[in-house]
PAVOTI-815099 format. One record per residue (C-alpha): residue number from 0; chain; residue in three letters; x, y, z. Coordinates in Angstrom, 2 decimals. Each point is the difference from the previous one (the first is absolute). Layout:
<node i="NUM" ch="A" aa="ALA" xx="X" yy="Y" zz="Z"/>
...
end
This chain:
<node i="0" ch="A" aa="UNK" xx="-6.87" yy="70.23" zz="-32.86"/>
<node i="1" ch="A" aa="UNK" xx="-1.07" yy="-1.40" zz="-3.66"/>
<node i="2" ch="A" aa="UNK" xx="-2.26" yy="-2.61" zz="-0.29"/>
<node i="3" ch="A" aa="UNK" xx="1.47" yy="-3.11" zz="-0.26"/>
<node i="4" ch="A" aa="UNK" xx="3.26" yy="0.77" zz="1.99"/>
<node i="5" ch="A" aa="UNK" xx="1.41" yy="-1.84" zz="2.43"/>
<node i="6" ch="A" aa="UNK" xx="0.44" yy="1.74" zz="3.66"/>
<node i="7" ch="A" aa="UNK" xx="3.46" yy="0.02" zz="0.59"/>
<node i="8" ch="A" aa="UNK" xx="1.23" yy="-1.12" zz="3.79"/>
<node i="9" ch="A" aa="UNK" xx="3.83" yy="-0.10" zz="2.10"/>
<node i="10" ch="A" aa="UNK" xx="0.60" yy="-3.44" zz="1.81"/>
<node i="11" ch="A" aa="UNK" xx="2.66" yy="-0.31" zz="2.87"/>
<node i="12" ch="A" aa="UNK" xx="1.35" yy="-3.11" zz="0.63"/>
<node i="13" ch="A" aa="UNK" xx="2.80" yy="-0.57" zz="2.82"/>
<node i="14" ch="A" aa="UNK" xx="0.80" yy="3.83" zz="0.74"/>
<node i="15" ch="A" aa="UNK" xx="-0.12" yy="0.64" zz="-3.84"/>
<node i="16" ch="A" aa="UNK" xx="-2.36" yy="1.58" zz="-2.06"/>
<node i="17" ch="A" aa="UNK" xx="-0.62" yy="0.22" zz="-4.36"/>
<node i="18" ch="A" aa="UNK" xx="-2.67" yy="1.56" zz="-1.92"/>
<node i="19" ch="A" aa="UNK" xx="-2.15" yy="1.51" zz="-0.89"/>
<node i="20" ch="A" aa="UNK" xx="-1.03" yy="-3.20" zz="-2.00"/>
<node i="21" ch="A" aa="UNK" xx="-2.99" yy="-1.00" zz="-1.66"/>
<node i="22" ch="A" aa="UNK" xx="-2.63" yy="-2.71" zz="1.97"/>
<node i="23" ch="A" aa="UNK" xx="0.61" yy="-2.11" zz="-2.53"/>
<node i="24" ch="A" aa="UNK" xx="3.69" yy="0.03" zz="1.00"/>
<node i="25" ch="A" aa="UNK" xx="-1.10" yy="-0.72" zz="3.28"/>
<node i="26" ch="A" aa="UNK" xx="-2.11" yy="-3.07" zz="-0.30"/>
<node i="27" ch="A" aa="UNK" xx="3.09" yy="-1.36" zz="-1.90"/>
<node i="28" ch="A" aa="UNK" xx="2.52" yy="0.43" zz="3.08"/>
<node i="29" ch="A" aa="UNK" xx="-2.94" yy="-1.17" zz="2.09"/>
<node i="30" ch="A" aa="UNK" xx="-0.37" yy="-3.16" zz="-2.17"/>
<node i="31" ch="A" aa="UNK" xx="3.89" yy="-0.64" zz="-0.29"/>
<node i="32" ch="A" aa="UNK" xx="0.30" yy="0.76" zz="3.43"/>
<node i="33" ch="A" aa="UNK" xx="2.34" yy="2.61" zz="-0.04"/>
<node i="34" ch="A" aa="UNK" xx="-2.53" yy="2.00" zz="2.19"/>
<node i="35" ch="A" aa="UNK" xx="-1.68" yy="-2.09" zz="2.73"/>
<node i="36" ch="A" aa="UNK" xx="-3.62" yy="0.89" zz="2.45"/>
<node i="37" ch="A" aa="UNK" xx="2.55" yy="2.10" zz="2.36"/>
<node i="38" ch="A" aa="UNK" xx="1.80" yy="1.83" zz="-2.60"/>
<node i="39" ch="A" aa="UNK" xx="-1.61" yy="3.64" zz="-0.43"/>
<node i="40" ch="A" aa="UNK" xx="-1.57" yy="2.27" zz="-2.95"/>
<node i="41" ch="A" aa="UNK" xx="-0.88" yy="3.60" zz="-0.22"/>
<node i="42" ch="A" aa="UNK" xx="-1.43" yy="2.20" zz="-2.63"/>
<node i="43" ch="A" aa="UNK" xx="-1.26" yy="3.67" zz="0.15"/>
<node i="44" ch="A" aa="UNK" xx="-3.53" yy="-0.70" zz="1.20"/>
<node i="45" ch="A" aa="UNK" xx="1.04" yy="-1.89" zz="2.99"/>
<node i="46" ch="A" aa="UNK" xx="0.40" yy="1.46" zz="3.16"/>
<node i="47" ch="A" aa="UNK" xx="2.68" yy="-1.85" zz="0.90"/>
<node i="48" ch="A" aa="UNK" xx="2.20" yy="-3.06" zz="-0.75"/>
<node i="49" ch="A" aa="UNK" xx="-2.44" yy="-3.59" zz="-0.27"/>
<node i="50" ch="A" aa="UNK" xx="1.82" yy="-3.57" zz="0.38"/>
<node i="51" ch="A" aa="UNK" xx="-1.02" yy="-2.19" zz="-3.00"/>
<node i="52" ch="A" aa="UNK" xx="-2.83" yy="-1.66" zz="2.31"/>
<node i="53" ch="A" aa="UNK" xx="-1.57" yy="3.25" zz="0.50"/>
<node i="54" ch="A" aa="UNK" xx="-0.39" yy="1.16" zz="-3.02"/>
<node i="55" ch="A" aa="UNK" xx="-2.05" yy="-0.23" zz="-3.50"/>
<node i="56" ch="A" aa="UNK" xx="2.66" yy="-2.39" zz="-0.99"/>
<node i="57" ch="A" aa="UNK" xx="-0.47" yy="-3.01" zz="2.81"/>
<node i="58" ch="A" aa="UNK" xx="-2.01" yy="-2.11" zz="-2.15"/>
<node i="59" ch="A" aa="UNK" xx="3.10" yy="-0.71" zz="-2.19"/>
<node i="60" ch="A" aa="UNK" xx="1.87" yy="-0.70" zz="2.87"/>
<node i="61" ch="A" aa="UNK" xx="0.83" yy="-4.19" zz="-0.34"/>
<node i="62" ch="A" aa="UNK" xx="-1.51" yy="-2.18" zz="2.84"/>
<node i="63" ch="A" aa="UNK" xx="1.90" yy="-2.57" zz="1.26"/>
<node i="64" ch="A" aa="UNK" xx="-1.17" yy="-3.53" zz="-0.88"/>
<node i="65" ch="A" aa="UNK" xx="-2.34" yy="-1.66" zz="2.66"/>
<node i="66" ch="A" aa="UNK" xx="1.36" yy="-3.03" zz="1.24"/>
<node i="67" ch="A" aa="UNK" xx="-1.12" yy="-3.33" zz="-1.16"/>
<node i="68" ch="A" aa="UNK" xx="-1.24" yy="-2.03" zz="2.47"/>
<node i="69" ch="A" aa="UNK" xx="1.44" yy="-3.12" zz="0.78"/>
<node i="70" ch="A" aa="UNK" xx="-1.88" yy="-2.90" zz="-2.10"/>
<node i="71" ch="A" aa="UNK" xx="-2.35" yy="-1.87" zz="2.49"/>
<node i="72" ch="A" aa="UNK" xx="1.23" yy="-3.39" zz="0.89"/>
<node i="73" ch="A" aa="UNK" xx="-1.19" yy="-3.57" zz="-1.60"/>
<node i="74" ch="A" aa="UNK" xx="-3.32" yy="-1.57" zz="1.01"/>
<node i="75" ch="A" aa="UNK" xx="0.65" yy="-2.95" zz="1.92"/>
<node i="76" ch="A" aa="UNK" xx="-3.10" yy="-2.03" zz="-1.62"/>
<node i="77" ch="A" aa="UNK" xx="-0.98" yy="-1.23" zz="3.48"/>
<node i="78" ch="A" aa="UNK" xx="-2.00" yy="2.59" zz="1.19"/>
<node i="79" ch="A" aa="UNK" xx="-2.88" yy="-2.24" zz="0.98"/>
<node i="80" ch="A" aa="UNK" xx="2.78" yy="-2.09" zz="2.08"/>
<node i="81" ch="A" aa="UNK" xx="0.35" yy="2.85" zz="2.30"/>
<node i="82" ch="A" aa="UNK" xx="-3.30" yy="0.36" zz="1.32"/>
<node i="83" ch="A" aa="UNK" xx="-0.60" yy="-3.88" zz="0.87"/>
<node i="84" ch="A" aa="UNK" xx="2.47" yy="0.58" zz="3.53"/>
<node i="85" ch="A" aa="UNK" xx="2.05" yy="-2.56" zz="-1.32"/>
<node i="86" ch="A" aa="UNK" xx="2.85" yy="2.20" zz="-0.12"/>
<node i="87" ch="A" aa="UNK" xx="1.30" yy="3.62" zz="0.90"/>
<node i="88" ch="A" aa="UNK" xx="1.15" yy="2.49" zz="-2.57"/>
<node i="89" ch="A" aa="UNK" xx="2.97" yy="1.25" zz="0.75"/>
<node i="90" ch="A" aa="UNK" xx="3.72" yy="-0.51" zz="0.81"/>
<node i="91" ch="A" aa="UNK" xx="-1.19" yy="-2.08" zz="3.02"/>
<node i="92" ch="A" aa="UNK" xx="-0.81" yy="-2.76" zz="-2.85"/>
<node i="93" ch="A" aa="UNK" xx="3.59" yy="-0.87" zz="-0.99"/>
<node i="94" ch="A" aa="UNK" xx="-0.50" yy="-3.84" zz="-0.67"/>
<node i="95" ch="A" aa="UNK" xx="-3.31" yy="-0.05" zz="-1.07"/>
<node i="96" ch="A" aa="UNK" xx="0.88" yy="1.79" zz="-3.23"/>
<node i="97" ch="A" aa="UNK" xx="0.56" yy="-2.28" zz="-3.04"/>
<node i="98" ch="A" aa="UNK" xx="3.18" yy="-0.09" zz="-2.60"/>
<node i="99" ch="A" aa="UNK" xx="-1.07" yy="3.79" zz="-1.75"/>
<node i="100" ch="A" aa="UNK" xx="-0.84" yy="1.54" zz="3.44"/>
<node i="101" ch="A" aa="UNK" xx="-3.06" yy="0.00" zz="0.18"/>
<node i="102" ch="A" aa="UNK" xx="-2.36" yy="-1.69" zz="2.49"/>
<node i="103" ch="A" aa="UNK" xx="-0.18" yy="-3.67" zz="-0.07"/>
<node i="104" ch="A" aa="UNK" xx="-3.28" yy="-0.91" zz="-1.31"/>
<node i="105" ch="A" aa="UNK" xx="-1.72" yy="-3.33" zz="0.11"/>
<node i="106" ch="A" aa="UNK" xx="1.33" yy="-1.86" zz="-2.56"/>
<node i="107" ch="A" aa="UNK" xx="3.74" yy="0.86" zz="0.72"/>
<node i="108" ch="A" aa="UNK" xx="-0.41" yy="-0.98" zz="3.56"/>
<node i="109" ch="A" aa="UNK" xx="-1.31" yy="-3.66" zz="-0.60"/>
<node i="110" ch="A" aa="UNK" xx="3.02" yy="0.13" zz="-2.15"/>
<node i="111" ch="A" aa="UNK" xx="2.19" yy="0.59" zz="2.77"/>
<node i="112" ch="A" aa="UNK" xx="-1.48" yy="-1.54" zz="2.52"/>
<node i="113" ch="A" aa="UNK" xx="-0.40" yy="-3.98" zz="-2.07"/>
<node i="114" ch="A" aa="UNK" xx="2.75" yy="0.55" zz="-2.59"/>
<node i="115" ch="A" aa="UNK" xx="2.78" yy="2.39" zz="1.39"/>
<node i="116" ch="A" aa="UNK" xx="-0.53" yy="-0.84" zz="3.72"/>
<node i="117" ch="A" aa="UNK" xx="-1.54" yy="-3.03" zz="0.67"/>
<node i="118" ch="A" aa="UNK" xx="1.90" yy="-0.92" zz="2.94"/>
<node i="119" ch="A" aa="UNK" xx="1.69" yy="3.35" zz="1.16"/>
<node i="120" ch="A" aa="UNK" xx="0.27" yy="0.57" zz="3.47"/>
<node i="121" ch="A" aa="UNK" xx="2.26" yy="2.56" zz="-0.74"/>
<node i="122" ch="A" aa="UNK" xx="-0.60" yy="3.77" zz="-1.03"/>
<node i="123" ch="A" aa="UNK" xx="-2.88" yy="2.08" zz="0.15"/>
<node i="124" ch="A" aa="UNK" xx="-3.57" yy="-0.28" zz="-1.60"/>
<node i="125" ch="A" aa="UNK" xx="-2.38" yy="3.15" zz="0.87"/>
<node i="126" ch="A" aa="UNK" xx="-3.93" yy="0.63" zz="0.25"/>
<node i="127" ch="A" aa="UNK" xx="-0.22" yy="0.01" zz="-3.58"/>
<node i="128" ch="A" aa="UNK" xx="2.00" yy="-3.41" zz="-0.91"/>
<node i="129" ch="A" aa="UNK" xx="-1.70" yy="-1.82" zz="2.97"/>
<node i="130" ch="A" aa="UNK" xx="-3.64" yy="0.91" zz="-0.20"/>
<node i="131" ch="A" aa="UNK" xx="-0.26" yy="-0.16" zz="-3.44"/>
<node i="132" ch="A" aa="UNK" xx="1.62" yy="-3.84" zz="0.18"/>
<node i="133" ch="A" aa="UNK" xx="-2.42" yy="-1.11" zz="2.98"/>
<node i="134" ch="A" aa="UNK" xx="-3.45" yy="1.48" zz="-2.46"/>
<node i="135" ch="A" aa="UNK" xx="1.65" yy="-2.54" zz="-3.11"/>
<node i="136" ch="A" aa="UNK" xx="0.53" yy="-2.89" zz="2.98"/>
<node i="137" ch="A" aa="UNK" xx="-4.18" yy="0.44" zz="1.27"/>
<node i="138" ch="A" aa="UNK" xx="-0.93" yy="0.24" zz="-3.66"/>
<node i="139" ch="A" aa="UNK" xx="1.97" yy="-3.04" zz="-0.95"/>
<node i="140" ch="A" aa="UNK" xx="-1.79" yy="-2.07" zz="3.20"/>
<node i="141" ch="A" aa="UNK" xx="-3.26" yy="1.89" zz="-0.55"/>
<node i="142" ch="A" aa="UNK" xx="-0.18" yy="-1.43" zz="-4.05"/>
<node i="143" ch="A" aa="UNK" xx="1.43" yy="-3.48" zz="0.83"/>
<node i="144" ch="A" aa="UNK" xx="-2.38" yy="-0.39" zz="2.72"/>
<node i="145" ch="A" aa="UNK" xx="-2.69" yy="0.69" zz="-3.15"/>
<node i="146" ch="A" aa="UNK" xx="1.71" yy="-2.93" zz="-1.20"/>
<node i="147" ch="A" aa="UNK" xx="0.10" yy="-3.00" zz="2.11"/>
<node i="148" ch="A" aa="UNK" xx="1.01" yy="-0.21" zz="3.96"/>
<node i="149" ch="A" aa="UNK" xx="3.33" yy="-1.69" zz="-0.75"/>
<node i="150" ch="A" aa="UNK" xx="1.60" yy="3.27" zz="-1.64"/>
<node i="151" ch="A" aa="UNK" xx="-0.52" yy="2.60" zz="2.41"/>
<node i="152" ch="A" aa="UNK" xx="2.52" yy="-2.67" zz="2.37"/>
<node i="153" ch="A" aa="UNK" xx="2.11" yy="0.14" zz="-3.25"/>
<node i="154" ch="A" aa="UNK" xx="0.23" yy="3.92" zz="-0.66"/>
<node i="155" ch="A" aa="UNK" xx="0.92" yy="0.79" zz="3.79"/>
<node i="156" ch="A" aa="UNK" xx="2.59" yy="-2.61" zz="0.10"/>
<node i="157" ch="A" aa="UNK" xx="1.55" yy="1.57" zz="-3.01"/>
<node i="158" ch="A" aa="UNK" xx="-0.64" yy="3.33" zz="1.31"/>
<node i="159" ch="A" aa="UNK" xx="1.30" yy="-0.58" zz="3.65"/>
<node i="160" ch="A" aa="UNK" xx="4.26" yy="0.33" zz="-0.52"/>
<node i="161" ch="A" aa="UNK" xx="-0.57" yy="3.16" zz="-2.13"/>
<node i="162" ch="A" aa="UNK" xx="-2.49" yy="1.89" zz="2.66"/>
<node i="163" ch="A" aa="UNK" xx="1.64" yy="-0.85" zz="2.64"/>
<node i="164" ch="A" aa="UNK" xx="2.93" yy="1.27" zz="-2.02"/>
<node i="165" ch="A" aa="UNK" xx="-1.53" yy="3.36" zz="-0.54"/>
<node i="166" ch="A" aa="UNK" xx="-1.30" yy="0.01" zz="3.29"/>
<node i="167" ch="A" aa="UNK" xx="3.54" yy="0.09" zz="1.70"/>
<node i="168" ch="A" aa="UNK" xx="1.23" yy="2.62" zz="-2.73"/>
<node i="169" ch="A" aa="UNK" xx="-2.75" yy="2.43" zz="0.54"/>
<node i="170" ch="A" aa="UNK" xx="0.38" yy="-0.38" zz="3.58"/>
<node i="171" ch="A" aa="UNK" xx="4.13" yy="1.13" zz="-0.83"/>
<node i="172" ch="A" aa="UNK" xx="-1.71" yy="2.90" zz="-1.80"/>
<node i="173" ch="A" aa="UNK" xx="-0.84" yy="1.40" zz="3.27"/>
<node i="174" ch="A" aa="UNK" xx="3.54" yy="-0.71" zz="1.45"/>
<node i="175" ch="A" aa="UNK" xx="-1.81" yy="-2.74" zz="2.35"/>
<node i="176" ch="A" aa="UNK" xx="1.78" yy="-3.69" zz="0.09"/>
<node i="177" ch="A" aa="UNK" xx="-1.78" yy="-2.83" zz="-2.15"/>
<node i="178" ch="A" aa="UNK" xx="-0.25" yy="-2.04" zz="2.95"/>
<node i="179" ch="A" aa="UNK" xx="-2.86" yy="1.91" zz="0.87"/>
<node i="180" ch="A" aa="UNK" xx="-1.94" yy="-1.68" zz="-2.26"/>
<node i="181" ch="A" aa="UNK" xx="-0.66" yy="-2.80" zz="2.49"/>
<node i="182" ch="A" aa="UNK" xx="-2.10" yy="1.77" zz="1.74"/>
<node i="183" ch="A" aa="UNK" xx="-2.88" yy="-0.83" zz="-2.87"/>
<node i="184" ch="A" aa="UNK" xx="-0.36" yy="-3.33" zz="2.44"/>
<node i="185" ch="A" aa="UNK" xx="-0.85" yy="2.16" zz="2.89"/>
<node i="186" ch="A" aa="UNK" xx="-4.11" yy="0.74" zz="-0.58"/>
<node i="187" ch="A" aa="UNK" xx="-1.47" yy="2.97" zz="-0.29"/>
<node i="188" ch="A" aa="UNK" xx="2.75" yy="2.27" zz="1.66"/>
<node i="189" ch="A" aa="UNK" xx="2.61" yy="-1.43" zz="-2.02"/>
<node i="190" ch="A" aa="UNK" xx="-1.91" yy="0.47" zz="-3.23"/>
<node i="191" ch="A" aa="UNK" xx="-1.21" yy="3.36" zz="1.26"/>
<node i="192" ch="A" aa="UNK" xx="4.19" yy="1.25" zz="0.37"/>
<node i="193" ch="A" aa="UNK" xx="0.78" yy="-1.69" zz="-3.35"/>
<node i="194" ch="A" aa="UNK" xx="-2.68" yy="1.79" zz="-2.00"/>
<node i="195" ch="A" aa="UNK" xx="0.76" yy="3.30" zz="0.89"/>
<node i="196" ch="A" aa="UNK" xx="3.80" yy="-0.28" zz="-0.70"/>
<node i="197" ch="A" aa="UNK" xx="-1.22" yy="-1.46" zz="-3.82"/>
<node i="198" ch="A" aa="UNK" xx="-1.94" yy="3.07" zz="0.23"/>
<node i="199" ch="A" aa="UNK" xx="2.79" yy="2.56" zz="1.20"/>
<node i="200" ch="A" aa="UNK" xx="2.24" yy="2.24" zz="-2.67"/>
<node i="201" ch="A" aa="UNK" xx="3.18" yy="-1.24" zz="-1.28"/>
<node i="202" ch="A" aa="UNK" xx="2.96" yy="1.74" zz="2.12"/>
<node i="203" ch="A" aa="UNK" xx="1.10" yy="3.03" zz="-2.07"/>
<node i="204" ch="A" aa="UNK" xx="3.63" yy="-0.81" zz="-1.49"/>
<node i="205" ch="A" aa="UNK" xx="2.59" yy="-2.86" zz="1.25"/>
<node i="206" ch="A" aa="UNK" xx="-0.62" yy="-2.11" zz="3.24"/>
<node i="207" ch="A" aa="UNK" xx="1.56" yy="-3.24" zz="1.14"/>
<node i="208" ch="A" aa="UNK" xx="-1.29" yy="-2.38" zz="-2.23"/>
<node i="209" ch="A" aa="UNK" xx="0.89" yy="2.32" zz="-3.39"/>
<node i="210" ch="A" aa="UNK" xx="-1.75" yy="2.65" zz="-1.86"/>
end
């Protein structure tokens, strides 16, 4: 063969062959995709017929696109919220999760709990909504008692419809009646019941007293 010449090859392609036909031909049907990695080429020197994937011309064979992952969700912003305990990632939180889904943080439960639902009974208030209310309550008492000894008196009275308010709602969180909440004047065993169930995970979905 002269220098410079192109080998010339057959192709078969679904039980029909063509050629012979320069490489050059080739690559083209490869890149237009009238020959695909399974279709088959032959030329003189070859002992017998090669698919497309198996031979000198694979690297022109097109590969498919690799599929672009799916794009990695928002950041919440409260990532230091979810290692204090006073709530539970996941689908367990439910109500403790504010207006844009995402869990309730300090400032949006105070919120709630003085401005939204200062005398609800009613409803549901989880780990995040309660404990997060009862720290602004003992740092309100804690800085008035800085103050005087009159205030501290002042702050709990102000404070005392809205926690027991949150107290009975985060005790429906857990599907358990609000009436339960009495038990705080039982010493020690009473306060020992109610802690834990302030401490339990919401219930997962809908129960009695909503979602």
């Amino acid at each position: 063969m002269a220098e410079g010449m192109e080998k010339e090859w057959h192709y078969a392609k679904d039980g029909r062959s063509g050629g012979p036909v320069p490489e050059s031909t080739i690559r083209g049907m490869i890149a237009s995709g009238d020959l695909g990695p399974d279709d088959h080429v032959w030329n003189p020197d070859c002992v017998e017929w090669l698919s497309i994937r198996s031979s000198p011309f694979a690297r022109y064979v097109r590969r498919p696109a690799s599929p672009v992952p799916p794009a990695a969700p928002a950041s919440s912003g409260n990532g230091d919220y979810a290692s204090s305990g006073f709530y539970e990632a996941g689908a367990s939180d439910g109500p403790s999760r504010g207006p844009a889904g995402e869990p309730m943080a300090f400032g949006e439960a105070i919120k709630v709990c003085l401005a939204q639902k200062y005398a609800t009974f009613t409803g549901r208030a989880t780990r995040a909504e309660y404990w997060w209310f009862m720290l602004f309550n003992i740092l309100c008492s804690s800085a008035a008692g800085l103050l005087g000894p009159v205030l501290p008196g002042i702050v709990n009275l102000v404070f005392l419809l809205p926690c027991i308010a949150v107290s009975v709602r985060r005790l429906h969180d857990i599907n358990k009646s609000g009436w339960f909440y009495l038990l705080w004047f039982i010493p020690i065993v009473g306060w020992i019941f109610l802690i834990i169930w302030f401490c339990t995970p919401s219930d997962a979905g809908m129960n009695r007293y909503g979602e």
